[in-house]
C-alpha positions as CSV (number, residue, x, y, z in Angstrom):
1,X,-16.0,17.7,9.2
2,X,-13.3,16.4,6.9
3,X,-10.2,14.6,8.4
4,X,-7.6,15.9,6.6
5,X,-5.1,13.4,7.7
6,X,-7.3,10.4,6.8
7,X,-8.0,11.8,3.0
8,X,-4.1,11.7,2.7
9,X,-3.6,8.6,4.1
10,X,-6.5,6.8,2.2
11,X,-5.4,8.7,-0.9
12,X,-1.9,7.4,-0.7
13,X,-2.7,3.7,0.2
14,X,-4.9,3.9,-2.6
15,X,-2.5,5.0,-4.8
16,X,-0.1,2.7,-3.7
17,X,-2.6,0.0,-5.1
18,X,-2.9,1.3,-8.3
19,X,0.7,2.5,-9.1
20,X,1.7,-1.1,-7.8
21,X,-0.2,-2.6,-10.5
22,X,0.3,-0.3,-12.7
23,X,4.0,-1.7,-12.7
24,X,2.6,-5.4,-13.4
25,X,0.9,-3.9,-16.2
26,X,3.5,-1.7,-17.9
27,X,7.1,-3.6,-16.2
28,X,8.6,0.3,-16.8
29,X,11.4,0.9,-14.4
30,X,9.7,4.6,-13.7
31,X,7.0,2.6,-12.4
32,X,8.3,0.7,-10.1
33,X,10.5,3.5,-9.0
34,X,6.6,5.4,-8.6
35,X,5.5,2.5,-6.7
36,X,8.3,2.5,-4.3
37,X,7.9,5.5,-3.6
38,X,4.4,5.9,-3.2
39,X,4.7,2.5,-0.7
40,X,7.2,4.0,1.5
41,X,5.1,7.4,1.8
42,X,2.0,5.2,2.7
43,X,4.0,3.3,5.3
44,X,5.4,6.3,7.5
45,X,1.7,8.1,7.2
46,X,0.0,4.8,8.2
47,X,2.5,5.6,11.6
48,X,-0.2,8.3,12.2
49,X,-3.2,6.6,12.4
50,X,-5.6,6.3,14.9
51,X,-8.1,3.8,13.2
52,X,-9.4,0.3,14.7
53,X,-7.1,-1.7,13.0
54,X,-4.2,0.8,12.6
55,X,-1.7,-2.2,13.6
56,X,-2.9,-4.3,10.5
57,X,-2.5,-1.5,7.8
58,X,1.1,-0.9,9.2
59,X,1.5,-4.7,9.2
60,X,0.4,-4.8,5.6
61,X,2.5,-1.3,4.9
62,X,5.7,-3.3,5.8
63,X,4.7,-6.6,3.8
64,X,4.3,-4.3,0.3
65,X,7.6,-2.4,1.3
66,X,9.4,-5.8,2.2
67,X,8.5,-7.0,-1.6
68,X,8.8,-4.0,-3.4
69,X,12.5,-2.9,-2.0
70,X,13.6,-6.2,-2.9
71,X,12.2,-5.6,-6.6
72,X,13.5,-2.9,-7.2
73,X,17.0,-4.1,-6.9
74,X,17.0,-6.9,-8.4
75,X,15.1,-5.2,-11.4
76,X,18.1,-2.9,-11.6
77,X,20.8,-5.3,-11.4
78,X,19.4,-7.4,-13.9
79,X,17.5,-10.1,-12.8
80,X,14.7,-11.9,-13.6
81,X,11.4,-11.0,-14.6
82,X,9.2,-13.7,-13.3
83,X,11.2,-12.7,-9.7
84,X,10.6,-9.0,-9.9
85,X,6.9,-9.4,-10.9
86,X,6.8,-11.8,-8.7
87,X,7.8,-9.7,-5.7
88,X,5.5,-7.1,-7.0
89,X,2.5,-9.3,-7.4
90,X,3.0,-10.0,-3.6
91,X,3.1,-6.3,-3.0
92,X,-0.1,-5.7,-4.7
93,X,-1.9,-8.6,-2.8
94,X,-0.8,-7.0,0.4
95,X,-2.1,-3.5,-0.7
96,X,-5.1,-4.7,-2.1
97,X,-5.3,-6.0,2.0
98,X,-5.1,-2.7,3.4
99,X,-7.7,-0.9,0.8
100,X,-9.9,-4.2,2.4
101,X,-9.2,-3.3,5.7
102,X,-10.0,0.6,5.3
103,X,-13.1,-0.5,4.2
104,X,-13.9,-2.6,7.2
105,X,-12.3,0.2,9.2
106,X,-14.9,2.6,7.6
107,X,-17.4,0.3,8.3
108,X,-16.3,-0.6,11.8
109,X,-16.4,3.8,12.5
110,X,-20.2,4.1,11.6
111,X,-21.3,1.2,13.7
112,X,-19.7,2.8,16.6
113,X,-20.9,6.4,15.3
114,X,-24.5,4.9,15.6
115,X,-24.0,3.0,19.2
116,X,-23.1,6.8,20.7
């Protein structure tokens, strides 16, 4: 039976990833407006799960959040480049983190589906 809650929990961690880099790639100001939001959405889903290592991916939700907020306004006040990519480069590492951990969280799930 699908778990509807995971799929859109997965779905928007995962896109979080990509829209994140998408930013580094493109530096568009819609993109890292995308990105914030699709972080922030991902964090207060992430307060919903009941996975292994639930504390980790809201640990990891925070870390993006805490670089991308600060991104986005210093990208629209003006500053910097290297700092903004900078930030979001952080961001991306610590969404590239959680994907990990899903997977390990996946992982973790079937071993204890095949102890029971």
């Amino acid at each position: 039976m699908i778990q509807w809650g995971k799929v859109w929990s997965d779905l928007f961690i995962f896109l979080a990833l990509t829209s994140n880099i998408g930013f580094l790639v493109s530096n568009d100001p819609y993109q890292l407006v995308i990105a914030l939001g699709v972080n922030l959405i991902a964090t207060v889903l992430k307060f919903n799960i009941k996975k292994f290592l639930a504390a980790e991916l809201l640990a990891t939700a925070f870390i993006s959040d805490l670089h991308l907020i600060p991104a986005a306004i210093l990208y629209f006040s003006g500053s910097t480049s290297s700092l903004v990519t900078g930030l979001a480069v952080g961001a991306a590492v610590a969404n590239l983190l959680s994907v990990i951990l899903i997977i390990i969280d996946i992982i973790m799930s079937y071993a204890h589906a095949d102890e029971a």
